[in-house]
C-alpha positions as CSV (number, residue, x, y, z in Angstrom):
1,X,74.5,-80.4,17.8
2,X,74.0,-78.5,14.4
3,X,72.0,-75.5,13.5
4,X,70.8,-74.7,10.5
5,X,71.6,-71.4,9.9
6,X,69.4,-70.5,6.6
7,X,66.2,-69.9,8.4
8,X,67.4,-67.6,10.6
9,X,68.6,-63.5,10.4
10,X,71.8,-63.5,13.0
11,X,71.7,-59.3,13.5
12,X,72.8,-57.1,16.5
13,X,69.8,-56.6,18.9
14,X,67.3,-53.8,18.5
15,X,65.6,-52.4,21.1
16,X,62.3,-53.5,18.9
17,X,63.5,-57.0,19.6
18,X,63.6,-56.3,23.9
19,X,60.1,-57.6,24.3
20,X,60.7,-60.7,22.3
21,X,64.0,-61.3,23.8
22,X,62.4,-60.9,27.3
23,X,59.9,-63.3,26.8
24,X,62.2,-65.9,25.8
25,X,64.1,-65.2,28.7
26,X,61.6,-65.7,31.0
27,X,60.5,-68.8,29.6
28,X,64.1,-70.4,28.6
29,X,65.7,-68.8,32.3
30,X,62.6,-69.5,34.4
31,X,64.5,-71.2,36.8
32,X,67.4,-68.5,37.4
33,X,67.0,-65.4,39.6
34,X,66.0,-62.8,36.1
35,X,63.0,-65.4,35.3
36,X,61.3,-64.9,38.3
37,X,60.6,-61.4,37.3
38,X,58.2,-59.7,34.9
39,X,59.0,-59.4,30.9
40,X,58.7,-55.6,31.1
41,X,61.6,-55.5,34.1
42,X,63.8,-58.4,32.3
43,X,63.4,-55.8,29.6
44,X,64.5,-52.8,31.7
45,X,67.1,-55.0,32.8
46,X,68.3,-55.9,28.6
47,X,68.1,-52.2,27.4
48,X,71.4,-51.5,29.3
49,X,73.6,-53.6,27.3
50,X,72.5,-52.5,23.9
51,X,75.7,-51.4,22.5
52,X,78.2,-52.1,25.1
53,X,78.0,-55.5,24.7
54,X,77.7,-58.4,21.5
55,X,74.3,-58.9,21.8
56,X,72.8,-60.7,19.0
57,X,69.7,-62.7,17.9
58,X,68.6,-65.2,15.6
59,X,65.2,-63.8,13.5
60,X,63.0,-65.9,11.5
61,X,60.1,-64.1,9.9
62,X,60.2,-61.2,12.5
63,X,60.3,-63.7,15.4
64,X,63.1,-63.9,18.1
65,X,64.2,-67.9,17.6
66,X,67.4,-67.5,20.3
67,X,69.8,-64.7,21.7
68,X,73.8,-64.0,22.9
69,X,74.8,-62.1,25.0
70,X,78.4,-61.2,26.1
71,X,81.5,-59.0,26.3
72,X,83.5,-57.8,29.2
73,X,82.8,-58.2,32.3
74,X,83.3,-54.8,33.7
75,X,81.3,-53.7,31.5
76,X,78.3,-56.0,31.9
77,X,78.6,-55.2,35.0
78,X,78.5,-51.0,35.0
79,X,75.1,-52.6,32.5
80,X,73.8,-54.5,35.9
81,X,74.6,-51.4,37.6
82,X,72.6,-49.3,35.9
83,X,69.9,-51.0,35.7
84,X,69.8,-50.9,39.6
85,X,69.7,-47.3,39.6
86,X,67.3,-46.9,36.8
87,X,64.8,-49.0,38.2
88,X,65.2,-48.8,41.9
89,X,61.0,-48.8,42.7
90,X,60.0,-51.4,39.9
91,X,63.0,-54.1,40.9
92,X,61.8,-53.4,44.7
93,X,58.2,-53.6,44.7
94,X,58.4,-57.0,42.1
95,X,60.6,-58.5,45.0
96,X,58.5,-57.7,47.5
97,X,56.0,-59.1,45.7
98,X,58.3,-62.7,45.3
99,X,58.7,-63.5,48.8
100,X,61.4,-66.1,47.5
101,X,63.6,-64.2,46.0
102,X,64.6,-62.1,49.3
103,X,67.8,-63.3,49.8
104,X,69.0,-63.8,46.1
105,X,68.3,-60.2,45.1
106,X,69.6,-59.2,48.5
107,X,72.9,-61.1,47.4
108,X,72.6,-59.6,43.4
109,X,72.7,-56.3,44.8
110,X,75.5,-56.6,47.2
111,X,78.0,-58.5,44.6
112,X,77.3,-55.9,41.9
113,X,78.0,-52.8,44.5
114,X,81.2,-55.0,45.7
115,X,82.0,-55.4,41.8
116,X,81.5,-51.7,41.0
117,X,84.4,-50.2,44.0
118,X,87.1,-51.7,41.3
119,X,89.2,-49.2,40.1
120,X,87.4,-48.0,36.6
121,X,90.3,-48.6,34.7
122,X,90.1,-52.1,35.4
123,X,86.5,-52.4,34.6
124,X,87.7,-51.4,31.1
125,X,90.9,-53.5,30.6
126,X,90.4,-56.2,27.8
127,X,90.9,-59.3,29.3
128,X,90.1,-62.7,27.9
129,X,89.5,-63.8,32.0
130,X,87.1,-61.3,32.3
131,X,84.6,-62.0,29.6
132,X,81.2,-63.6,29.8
133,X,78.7,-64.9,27.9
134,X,75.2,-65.7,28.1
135,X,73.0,-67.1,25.6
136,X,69.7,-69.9,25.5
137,X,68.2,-71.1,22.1
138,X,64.6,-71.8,21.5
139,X,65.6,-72.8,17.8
140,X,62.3,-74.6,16.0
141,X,64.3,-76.4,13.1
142,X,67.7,-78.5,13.4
């Protein structure tokens, strides 16, 4: 598989580009745990890893085409982490609302906690083990 690169911007994310990244989430990722939620909370949920991680999107014309995002894993997740204690009342009351998703964001919250009793200077150790990376195109030329 080949992209062609010329129509598209390949920048760090913004948090202009949150909303657009969100969206495609949702709609590229709507059958993992995050798409089940609303674009604003997948955005709450993106805003923690602006510069801690390589997070990067491909722009045509002002329009989000595809996104990466990766780096350590400590580090992504302290982001997770964060985001959990930022948005304690919006995460609970949109799974309350999803009936579904009980036991997966029951499961989310317990490995992140579990995650975050590491020693911190672990979470912080550059490890080529330890690093993730998530990304999904929605590329409209080849």
């Amino acid at each position: 598989m080949e992209i062609n690169l010329k129509y598209y911007k390949i920048q760090d994310a913004k948090f202009g580009d949150l909303i657009q990244i969100s969206t495609l989430h949702k709609k590229e990722f709507s059958d993992h745990f995050l798409g089940n939620y609303s674009v604003s909370l997948i955005r709450d949920f993106y805003v923690n890893f602006l510069g801690i991680s390589i997070f990067m999107v491909a722009v045509n014309q002002g329009v989000v085409h595809g996104f990466l995002l990766g780096g350590n894993s400590g580090k992504l997740n302290q982001a997770k982490s964060q985001f959990l204690q930022k948005n304690k009342l919006h995460y609970t009351i949109e799974t309350v609302l999803r009936p579904q998703i009980y036991w997966q964001a029951l499961n989310k919250i317990k490995s992140i906690y579990a995650v975050n009793q590491a020693k911190t200077s672990e979470l912080f150790e550059v490890d080529d083990r330890r690093v993730r990376l998530l990304s999904r195109r929605s590329w409209g030329h080849w």
